[in-house]
C-alpha positions as CSV (number, residue, x, y, z in Angstrom):
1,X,26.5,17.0,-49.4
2,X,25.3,19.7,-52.0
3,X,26.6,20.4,-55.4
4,X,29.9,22.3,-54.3
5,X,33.0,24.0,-56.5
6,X,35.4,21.9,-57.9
7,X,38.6,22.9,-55.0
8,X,36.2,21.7,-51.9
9,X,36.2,18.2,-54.4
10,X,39.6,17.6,-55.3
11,X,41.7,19.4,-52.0
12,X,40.4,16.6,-49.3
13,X,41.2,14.3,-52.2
14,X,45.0,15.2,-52.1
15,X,45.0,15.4,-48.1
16,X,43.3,12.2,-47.8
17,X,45.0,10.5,-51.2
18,X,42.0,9.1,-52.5
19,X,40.5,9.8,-56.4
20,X,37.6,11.4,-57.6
21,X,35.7,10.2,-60.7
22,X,35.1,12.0,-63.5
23,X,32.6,10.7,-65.6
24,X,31.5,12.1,-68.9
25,X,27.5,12.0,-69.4
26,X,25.9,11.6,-72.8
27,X,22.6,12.1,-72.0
28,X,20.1,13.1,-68.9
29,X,20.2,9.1,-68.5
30,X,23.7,8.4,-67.7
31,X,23.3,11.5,-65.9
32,X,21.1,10.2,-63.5
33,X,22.6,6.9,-63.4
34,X,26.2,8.2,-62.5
35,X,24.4,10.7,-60.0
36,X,22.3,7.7,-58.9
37,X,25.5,5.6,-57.8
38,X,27.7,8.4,-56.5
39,X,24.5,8.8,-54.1
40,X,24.0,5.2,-53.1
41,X,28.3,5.3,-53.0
42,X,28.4,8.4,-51.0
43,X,31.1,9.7,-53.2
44,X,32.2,12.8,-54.6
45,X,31.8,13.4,-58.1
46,X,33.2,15.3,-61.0
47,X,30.4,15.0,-64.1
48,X,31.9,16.4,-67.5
49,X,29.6,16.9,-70.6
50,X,29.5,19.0,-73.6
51,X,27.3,21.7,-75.0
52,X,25.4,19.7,-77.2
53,X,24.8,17.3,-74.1
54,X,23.6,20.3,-72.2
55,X,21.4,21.6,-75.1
56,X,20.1,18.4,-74.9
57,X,19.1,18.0,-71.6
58,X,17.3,21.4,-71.4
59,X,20.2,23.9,-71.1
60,X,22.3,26.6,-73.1
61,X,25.3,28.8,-72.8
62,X,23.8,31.7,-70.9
63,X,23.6,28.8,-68.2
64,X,27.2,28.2,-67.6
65,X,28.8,28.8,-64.2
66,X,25.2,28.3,-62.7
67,X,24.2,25.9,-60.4
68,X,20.4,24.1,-61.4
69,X,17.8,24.2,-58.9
70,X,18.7,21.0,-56.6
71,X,16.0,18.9,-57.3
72,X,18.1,16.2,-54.4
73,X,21.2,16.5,-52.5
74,X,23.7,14.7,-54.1
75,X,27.7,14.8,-53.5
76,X,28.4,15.4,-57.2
77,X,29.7,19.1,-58.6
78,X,28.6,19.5,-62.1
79,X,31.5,20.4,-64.6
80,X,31.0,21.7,-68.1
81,X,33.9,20.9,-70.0
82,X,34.6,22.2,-73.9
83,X,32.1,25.3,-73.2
84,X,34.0,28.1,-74.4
C-alpha cells in the first residue's frame, strides 16, 4: 500500500474497530525502524515528528503537505505534527 491521506488510515479503522499506531520518530533511524516493522507487520501507520526532526533528516517547511519521493511501498502515511 502507498503512503495515503490520513482519512483512507483511520475510516476502515472505525468500520473494522481496530487501532492505528501513531509513533513519534526522533530521528531517520527510528524512522526506518517503525517503517521497517509496519512493513514486515503489514500495518497501517500514522508517523508523527517535529520540525527539528524533519530539519534533521533532510527537510524544511516549504516541504510540508508533500509527499517524498517513495523510495519503497510501505503502508505508513507520514504526519507532521507541531508544523505550524
Amino acid at each position: 500500500m502507498p503512503v495515503v491521506s490520513l482519512k483512507e488510515i483511520v475510516d476502515p479503522a472505525l468500520e473494522q474497530r481496530y487501532g492505528v499506531p501513531a509513533i513519534n520518530i526522533l530521528n531517520d533511524l527510528t524512522l526506518e525502524g517503525v517503517l521497517l516493522a509496519a512493513v514486515q507487520e503489514r500495518s497501517p501507520l500514522i508517523v508523527q515528528t517535529s520540525v527539528k526532526t524533519v530539519r534533521s533528516i533532510g527537510g524544511n517547511r516549504s516541504d510540508r503537505g508533500k509527499s517524498p519521493p517513495p523510495r519503497r511501498v510501505v503502508p505508513p502515511m507520514p504526519r507532521r505534527r507541531n508544523c505550524t
